[in-house]
N, C-alpha and C positions, 0 to 999 in steps of 0.2 A: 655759025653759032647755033647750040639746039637749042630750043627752046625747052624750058622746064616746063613737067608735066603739070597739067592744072591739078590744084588739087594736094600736091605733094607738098610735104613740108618741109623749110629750107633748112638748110647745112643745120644753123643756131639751134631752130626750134626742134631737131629731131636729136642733135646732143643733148639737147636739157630735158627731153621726155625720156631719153636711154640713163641720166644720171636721178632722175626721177625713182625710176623700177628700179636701178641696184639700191638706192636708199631703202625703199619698201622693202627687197630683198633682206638686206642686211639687218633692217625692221624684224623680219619673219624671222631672220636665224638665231635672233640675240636668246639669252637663255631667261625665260622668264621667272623670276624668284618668286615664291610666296614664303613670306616672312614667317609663316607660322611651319614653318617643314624645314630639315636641317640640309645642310648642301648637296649630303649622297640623297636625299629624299629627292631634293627638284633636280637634281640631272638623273636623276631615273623616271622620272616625270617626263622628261624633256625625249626620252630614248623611242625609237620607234618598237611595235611587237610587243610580245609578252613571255612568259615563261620563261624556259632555258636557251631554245631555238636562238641560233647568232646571238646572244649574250657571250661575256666573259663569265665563266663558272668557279667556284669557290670551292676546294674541295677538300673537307677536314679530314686527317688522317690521325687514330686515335687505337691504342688497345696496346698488348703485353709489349713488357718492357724486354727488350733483346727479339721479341716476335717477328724480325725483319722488313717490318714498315720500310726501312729507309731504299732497301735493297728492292721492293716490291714498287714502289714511287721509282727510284732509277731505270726498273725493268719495263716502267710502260713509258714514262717521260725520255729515255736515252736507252734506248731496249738493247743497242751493240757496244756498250759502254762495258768493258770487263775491269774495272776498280770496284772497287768495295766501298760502301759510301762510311762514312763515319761516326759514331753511333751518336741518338739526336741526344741533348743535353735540357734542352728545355724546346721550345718551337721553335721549327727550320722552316722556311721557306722556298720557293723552287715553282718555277711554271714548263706549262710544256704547249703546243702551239699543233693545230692541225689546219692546214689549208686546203682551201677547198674551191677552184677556179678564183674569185677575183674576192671569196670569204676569209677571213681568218678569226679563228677561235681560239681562246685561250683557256688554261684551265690553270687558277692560283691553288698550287697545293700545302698547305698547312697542317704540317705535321707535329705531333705532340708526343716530348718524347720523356723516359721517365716514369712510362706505365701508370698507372690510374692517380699516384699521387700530387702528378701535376695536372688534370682534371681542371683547374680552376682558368686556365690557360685557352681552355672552348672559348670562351667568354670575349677573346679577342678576334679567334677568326668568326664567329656568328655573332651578327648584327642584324639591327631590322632594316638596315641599308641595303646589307646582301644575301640577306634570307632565305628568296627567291632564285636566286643561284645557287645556293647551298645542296654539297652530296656530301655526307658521311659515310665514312671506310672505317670499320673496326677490325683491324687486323690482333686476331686469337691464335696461339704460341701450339698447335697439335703435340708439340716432344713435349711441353708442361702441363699435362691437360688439366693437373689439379686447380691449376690457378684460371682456367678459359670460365668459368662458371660466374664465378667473383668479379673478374675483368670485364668481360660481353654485361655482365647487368650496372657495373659503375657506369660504364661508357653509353649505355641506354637512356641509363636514370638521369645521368649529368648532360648529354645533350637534349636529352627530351625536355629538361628542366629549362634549360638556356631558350631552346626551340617558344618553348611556351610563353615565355619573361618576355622575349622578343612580340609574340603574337600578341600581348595583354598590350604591350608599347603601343604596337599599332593598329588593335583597334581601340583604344583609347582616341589615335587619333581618326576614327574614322576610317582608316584604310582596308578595302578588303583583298588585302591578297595575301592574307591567310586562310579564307575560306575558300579564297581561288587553289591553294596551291594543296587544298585536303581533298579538292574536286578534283583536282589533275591526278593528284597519287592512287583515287576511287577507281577513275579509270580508267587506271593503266591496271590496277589490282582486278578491276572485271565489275559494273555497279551491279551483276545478276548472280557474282560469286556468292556459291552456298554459306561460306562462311564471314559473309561482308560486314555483319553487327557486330560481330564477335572479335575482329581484330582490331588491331590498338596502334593504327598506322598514325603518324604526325605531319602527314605535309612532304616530309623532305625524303626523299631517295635515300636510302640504304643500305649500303654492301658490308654481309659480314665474311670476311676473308680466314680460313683457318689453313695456316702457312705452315711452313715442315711435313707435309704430309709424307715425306719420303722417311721422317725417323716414326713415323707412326701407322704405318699399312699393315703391319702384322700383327696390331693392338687388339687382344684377345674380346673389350668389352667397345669394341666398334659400333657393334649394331646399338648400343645405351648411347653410344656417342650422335651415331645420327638420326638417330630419332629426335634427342635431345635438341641439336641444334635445326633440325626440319622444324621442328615445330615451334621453336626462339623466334626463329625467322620469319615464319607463316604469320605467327604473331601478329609481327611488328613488320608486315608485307613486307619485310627485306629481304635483298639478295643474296645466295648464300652459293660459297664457294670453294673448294677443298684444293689446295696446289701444294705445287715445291716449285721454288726459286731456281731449282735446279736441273727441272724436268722442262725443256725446252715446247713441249705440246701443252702443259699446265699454263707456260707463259703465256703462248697464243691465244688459250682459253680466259685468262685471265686479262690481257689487255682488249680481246675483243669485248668482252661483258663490260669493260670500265670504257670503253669507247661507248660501248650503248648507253649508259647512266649517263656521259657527262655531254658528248657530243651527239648522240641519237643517231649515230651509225646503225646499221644491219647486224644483227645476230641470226647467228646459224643456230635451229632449235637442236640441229643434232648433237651439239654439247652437250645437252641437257640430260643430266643424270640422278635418279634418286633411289638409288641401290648400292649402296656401298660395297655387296658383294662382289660389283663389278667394276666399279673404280670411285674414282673422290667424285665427289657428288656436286652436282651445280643443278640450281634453281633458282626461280625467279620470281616475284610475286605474283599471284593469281594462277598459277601452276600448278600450288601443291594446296592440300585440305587437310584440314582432322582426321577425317575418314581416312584418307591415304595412309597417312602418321600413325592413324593408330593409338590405342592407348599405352601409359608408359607402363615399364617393364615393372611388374607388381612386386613387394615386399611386402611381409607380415609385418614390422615394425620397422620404423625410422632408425637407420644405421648410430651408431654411439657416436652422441657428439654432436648430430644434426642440429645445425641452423636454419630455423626457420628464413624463408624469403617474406614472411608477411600476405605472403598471397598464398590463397588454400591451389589452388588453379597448378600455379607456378610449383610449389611444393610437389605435387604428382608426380613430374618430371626430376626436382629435384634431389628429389629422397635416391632415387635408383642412381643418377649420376653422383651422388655424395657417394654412395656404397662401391662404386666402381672407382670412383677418383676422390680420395678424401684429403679435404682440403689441408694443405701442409701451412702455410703460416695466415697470420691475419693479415689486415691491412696494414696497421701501426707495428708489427714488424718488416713491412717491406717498405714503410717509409721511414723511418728509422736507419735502415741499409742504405737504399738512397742517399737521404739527406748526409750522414755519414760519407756517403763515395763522392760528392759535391764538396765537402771539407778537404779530402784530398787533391782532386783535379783541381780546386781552385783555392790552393794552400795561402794561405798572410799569418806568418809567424806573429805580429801581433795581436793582432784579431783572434788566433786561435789559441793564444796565452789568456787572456782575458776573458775568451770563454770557458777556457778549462778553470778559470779562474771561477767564476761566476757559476759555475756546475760545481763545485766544491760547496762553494756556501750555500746554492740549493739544498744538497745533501745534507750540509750540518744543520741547515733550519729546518727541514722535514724530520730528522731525527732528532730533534731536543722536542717537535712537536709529540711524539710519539713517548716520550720520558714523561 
């Protein structure tokens, strides 16, 4: 027989102190609510870290309509996939997954399709839930350049709007990781860069993507183009990138830049180009200045027709890109067109009798108003 050691405690008493510690355990793991903050607020509360780093990332995909978002998302999410994706209708969704030893990350992509008139549609992927995640992609149509001017500033104006509606939410309540997340973008942008007062950055990661570059390299008012877009960019510290979906080195370049935004992989600076002379141009925030940029290409007078942007600043820029690329329709003709190509793909014979209905007696009440 041995004898138990003095001191040890018996079989009973050392199962009840080991179901003791899993309570406390289980104690420590439960998710603790605070009744004043809404569900995605306390399990992000509850999350270890901060920033982007091992988070799931949120990634809005936003700009011209036919500009091949959906093709650019397949090329870096399924990058050996030769289908053609199918054109987006209103917002698609789609994730893509990078592992990393015993890590996995994911990145939710939220595509918005429909070109600037579904706009209203941000508003679902940006939340003050996942704010903090959040990378905006504005993908610009190079074979349309008339329309890149109009689009890059809808798609500015309406996420920057959302961006801010979200940060009022939450510092309302107290929360600061909106001032966290204007520190993180400072710097990465450089807090010694020359031109740090002067830009008009919001927090959230950036990329503006100008696609087709293969129907637009021999474009006579190039160099108005990239100054134009160098310095949209510089602006607004976002990332700026000139490809074709179909130039197989474009893609490398482009899925490596969208790994650094989402996942914080490596970037090779030798991409990095801002000379159009020499090929499409990629920059990145804190890289390019005014000074470099330059001023814009000068005009005696604002071209016929000129719309003001509201901004004296902005206008410098835009006057010479109006003269080189003038704008072909408005807004409310291209949703019009839209809304119109949505009545056919999504035809109801009675529904569209009663509206044609109801569109008739518009027209006879507006014209007896005018008698």
């Amino acid at each position: 027989m041995v004898d138990k050691e003095e001191g040890a405690p018996s079989q009973p008493e050392s199962r009840r102190e080991s179901q003791v510690e899993d309570e406390k355990t289980k104690e420590k793991d439960k998710l603790k609510l605070d009744r004043n903050k809404t569900l995605w607020e306390n399990i992000a509360a509850t999350k270890p870290g901060g920033g982007q780093e091992g988070q799931d990332i949120n990634v809005l995909v936003v700009g011209s309509k036919k500009g091949g978002k959906s093709t650019l998302i397949q090329k870096f999410v399924k990058r050996d996939d030769p289908s053609q994706p199918k054109p987006t209708t209103a917002l698609e969704y789609c994730h893509g997954k990078r592992e990393e030893g015993k890590k996995t990350q994911t990145a939710h992509f939220w595509e918005v399709g429909g070109g600037s008139e579904l706009h209203m549609l941000m508003d679902v992927a940006i939340s003050p839930e996942n704010i903090h995640t959040l990378v905006v992609v504005i993908v610009l149509d190079l074979s349309n350049p008339c329309s890149m001017w109009e689009t890059l500033f809808s798609c500015l104006q309406k996420s920057n709007k959302r961006i801010q509606d979200c940060y009022g939410k939450m510092r309302a309540k107290n929360n600061s990781n909106p001032d966290r997340l204007m520190q993180r973008q400072k710097r990465k942008i450089g807090e010694e860069h020359q031109d740090i007062a002067a830009l008009r950055y919001n927090g959230i990661p950036t990329v503006v993507v100008c696609n087709k570059y293969d129907s637009y390299s021999d474009d006579a008012h190039m160099k108005v183009m990239a100054k134009t877009m160098r310095y949209i960019t510089h602006l607004h510290g976002a990332h700026l990138i000139w490809c074709s979906t179909k130039d197989e080195k474009d893609m490398t370049k482009f899925r490596s830049l969208l790994a650094n935004v989402i996942f914080g992989t490596p970037f090779l600076e030798k991409y990095m180009n801002m000379d159009c002379a020499i090929g499409p141009l990629l920059t990145w925030p804190g890289r390019d200045s005014f000074s470099a940029i330059g001023p814009p290409i000068g005009l005696q007078s604002p071209p016929d027709g000129f719309k003001t942007s509201g901004d004296s600043e902005l206008d410098r820029f835009k006057q010479p890109f109006d003269d080189a690329y003038p704008p072909k329709k408005s807004q409310k003709q291209e949703k019009d067109n839209f809304t119109n190509s949505l009545y056919e793909e999504f035809a109801e014979p009675a529904v569209d009798a009663l509206r044609a209905q109801k569109d008739e007696e518009l027209k006879k009440a507006e014209g007896a108003k005018k008698k």
